[in-house]
N, C-alpha and C positions, 0 to 999 in steps of 0.2 A: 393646701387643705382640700381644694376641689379632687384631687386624686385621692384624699380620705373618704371622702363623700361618698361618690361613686364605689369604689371598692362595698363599703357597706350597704350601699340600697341596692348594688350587685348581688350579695348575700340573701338579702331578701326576696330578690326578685326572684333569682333560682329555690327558695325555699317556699315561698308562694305558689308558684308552678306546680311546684312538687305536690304542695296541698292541694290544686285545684285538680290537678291529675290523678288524686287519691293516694298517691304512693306515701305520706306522711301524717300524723294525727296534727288537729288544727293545734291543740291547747299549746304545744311546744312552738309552732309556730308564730301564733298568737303571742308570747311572751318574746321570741322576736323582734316582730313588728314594735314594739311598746319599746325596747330598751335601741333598737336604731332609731326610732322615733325620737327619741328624746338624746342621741348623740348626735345625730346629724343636726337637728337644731341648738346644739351648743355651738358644733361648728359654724351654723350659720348664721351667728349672734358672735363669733369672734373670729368674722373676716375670712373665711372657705371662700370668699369671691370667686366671681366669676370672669372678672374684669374691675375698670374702674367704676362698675356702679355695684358699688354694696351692698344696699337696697333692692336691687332687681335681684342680685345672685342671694340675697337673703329670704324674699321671696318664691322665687323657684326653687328654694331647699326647703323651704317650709310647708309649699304645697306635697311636696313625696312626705315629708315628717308625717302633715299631717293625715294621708292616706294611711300611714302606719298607724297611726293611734286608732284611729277606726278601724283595721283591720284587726286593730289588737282586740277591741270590743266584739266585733263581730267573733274570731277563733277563740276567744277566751272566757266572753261573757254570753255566749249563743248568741247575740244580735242578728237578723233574718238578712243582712247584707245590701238591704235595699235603700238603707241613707248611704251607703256608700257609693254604692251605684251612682246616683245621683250628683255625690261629689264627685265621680270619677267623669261625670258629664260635663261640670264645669270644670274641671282638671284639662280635661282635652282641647278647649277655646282656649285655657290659659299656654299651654303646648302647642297648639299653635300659632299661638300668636307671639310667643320667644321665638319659633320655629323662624316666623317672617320675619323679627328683629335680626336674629342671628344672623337669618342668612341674607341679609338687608346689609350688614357691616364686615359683611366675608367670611365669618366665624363657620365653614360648611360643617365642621363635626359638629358643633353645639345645633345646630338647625335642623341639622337631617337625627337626631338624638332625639329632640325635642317631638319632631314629625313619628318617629316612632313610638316616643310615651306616648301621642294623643292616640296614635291607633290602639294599642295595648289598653288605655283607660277609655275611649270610646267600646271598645268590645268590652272591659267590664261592664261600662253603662249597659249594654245590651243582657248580658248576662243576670246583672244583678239586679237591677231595676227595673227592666222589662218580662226579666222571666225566660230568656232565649236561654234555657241549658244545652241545648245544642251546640251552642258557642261556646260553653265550658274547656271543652280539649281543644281549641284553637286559641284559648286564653290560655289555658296552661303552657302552651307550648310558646307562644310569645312569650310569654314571662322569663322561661328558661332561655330562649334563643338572645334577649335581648340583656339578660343576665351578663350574657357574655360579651356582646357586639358592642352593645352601647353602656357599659358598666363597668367589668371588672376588667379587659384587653386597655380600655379608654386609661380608666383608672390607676391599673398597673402600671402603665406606659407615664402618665404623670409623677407617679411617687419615684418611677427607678429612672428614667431619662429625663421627664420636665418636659414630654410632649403625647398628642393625643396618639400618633400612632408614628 
């Protein structure tokens, strides 16, 4: 299931970028957000594990779920971006602090994955709650970049061989 996962918040992640980078209108991707939101947390209420702790890998699925649901408000209902922000501030303590788990029990792709959400949701925080539009085209291009690195290569690699790379 973890290779379902990722595939789909890979989707996202490359479709957000695209919105942050203007090349896409929010409403469609707003609607997105809202229906991976709500399938990644099915899978992570029936065992997408991470490992043998269900609860931590239910957890850190539910933190991206729930970035989606707010981002679905934000593109879909105009919301100003700046509760997300926010959330994407404590997102980044919670990423890295999987980051020093992971790589505390060897796990280096979950760790070094981890270490690049918190960048990616640290520079939202800056973006959206501080006001740094500057920072906009360096989110957007993380978002796409990691789309791929840490999501759907990961992800792919799990569903068709049963390993990260």
């Amino acid at each position: 299931m973890l290779g379902y996962v990722l595939v789909l918040v890979g989707f996202v992640f490359f479709a957000n970028g695209m919105t942050v980078l203007g090349k896409t209108g929010a409403k469609e991707v707003g609607m997105l957000n809202g229906a991976v939101a709500v399938l990644i947390l099915i899978a992570a209420f029936t065992g997408a594990g991470l490992g043998p702790e269900g609860a931590a890998s239910t957890t850190l699925i539910s933190v991206f779920a729930l970035i989606y649901v707010i981002a679905f408000g934000v593109f879909t209902l105009g919301h100003d971006g700046k509760g997300l922000g926010w959330y994407c501030l404590f997102a980044t303590i919670v990423f890295l602090w999987y980051a020093q788990y992971f790589l505390g029990v060897g796990a280096m792709e979950l760790g070094m994955f981890n270490i690049a959400w918190a960048v990616l949701t640290l520079v939202a925080f800056m973006v959206l709650a501080q006001g740094k539009a500057g920072l906009g085209t360096l989110l957007g291009y993380l978002f796409v970049a990691e789309a791929f690195v840490t999501l759907l290569i990961p992800g792919m690699n799990l569903l068709l061989k049963g390993t990260f790379f």
